[in-house]
Structures are given as structure tokens and as C-alpha cells.
FIKOL-501067 format. One record per residue (C-alpha): residue in one letter; x, y, z; residue number from 1. Coordinates in pm, 1 decimal, padded with zeros to 6 digits. Example, Ala and Ser with C-alpha at 12.3 -4.5 7.8 and 13.67 -1.06 7.14 Angstrom:
<bavos>
r A; x 01230.0; y -00450.0; z 00780.0; k 1
r S; x 01367.0; y -00106.0; z 00714.0; k 2
</bavos>
This chain:
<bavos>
r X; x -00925.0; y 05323.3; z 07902.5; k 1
r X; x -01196.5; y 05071.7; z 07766.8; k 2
r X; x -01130.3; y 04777.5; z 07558.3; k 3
r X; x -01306.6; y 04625.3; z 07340.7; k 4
r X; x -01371.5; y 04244.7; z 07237.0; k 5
r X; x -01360.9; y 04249.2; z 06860.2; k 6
r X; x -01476.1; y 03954.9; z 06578.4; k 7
r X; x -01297.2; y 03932.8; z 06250.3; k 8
r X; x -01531.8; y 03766.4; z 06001.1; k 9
r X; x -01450.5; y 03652.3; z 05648.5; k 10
r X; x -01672.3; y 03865.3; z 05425.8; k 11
r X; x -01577.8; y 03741.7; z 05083.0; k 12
r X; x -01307.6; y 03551.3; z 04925.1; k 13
r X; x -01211.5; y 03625.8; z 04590.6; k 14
r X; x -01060.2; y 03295.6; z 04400.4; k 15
r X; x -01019.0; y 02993.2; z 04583.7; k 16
r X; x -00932.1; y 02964.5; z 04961.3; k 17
r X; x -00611.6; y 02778.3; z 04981.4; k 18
r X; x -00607.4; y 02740.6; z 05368.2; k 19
r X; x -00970.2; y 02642.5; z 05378.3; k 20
r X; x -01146.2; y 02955.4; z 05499.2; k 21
r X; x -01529.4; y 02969.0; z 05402.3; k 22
r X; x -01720.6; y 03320.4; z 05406.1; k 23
r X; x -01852.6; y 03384.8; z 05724.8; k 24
r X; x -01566.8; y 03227.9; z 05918.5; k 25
r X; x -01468.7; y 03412.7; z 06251.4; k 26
r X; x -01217.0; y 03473.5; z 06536.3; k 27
r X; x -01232.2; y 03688.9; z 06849.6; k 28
r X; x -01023.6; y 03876.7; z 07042.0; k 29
r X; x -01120.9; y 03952.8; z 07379.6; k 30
r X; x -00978.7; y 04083.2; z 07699.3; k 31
r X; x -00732.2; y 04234.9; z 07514.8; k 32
r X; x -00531.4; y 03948.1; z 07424.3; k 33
r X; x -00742.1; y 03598.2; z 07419.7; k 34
r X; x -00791.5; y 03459.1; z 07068.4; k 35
r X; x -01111.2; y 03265.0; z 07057.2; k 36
r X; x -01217.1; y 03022.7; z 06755.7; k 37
r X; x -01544.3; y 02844.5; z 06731.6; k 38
r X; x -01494.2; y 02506.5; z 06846.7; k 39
r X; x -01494.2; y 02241.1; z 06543.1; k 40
r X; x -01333.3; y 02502.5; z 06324.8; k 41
r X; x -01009.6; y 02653.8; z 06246.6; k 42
r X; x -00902.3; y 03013.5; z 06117.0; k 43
r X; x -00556.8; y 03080.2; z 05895.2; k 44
r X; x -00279.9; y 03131.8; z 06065.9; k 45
r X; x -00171.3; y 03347.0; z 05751.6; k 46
r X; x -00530.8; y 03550.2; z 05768.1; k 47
r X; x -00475.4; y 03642.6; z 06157.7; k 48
r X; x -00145.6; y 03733.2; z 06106.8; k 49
r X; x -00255.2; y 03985.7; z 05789.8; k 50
r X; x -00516.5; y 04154.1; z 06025.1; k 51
r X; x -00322.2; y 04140.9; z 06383.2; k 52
r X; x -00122.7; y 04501.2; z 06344.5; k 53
r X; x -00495.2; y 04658.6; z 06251.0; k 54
r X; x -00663.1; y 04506.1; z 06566.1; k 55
r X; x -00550.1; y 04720.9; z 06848.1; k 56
r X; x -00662.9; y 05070.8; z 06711.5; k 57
r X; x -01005.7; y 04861.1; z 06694.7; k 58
r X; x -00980.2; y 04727.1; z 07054.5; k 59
r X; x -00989.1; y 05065.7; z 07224.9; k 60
r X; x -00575.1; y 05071.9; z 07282.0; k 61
r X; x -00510.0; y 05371.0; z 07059.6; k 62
r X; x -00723.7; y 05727.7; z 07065.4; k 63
r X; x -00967.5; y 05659.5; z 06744.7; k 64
r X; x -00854.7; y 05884.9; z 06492.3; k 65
r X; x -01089.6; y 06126.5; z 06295.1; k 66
r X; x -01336.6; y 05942.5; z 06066.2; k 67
r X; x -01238.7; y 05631.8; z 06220.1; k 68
r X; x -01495.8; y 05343.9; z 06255.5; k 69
r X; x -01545.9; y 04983.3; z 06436.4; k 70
r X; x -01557.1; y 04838.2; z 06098.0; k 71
r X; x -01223.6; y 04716.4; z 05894.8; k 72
r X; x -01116.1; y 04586.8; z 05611.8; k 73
r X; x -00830.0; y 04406.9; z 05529.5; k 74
r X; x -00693.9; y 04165.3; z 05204.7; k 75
r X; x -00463.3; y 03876.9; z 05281.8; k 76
r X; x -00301.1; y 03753.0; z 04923.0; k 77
r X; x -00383.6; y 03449.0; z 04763.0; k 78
r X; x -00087.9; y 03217.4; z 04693.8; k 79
r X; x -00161.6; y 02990.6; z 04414.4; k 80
r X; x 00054.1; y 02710.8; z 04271.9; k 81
r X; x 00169.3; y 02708.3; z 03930.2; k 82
r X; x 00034.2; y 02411.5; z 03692.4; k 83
</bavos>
């Protein structure tokens, strides 16, 4: 079975980014299991951890299922603090 490296990049962000996150922010994960951020900059521990359990269908470690593309999209909620 092949694996794939993937790259999560932030597309949008609707409100205000609590964590600090600007569109167009990235991780990868390659060889299966390496989590690689751009050196200088961070990524949300919160944001990984909303996209992880979508990752390995992506990666080549599941049969793609019908209709099923390299592309996905995911939400991770906004917590904001009350005035």
C-alpha cells in the first residue's frame, strides 16, 4: 500500500483567530507519521487535533471510498471570551 505525504492549509478563518493562525498557514504529514511545520512558525495544537482522525483516509491507509477526493475540509470552533 502507498502513502501519501499530505499538507493541511488554513483556507479561511471566519471571526478572529484566537490561537494566532493566519490564512495560508500549513503543516505536513509525511512518512506516515512525521509532523512538519515551517520553521519560524507555529500551527494550533487545537486545529491539528480537529483534523488528525480525517488524515489517514487521506494518507493512503484506508481503501478511498466512492466519490472520495485528496481534498478536505474540516471546521475547528472558535472559542471566544465573554466581555
Amino acid at each position: 500500500m502507498q502513502l501519501y505525504d499530505l499538507r493541511v492549509t488554513v483556507e479561511r478563518i471566519e471571526g478572529r483567530s484566537v490561537c494566532g493562525l493566519q490564512v495560508g498557514d500549513w503543516f505536513e504529514v509525511t512518512e506516515s507519521s512525521r509532523v512538519r511545520i515551517p520553521e519560524g512558525r507555529h500551527f494550533c495544537l487545537y486545529a491539528i487535533q480537529a483534523v488528525l482522525p480525517l488524515l489517514p483516509r487521506r494518507c493512503g491507509a484506508f481503501p478511498p471510498t466512492t466519490g472520495s477526493s485528496r481534498t478536505i475540509s474540516s471546521a475547528v470552533p472558535i472559542r471566544t471570551r465573554a466581555s
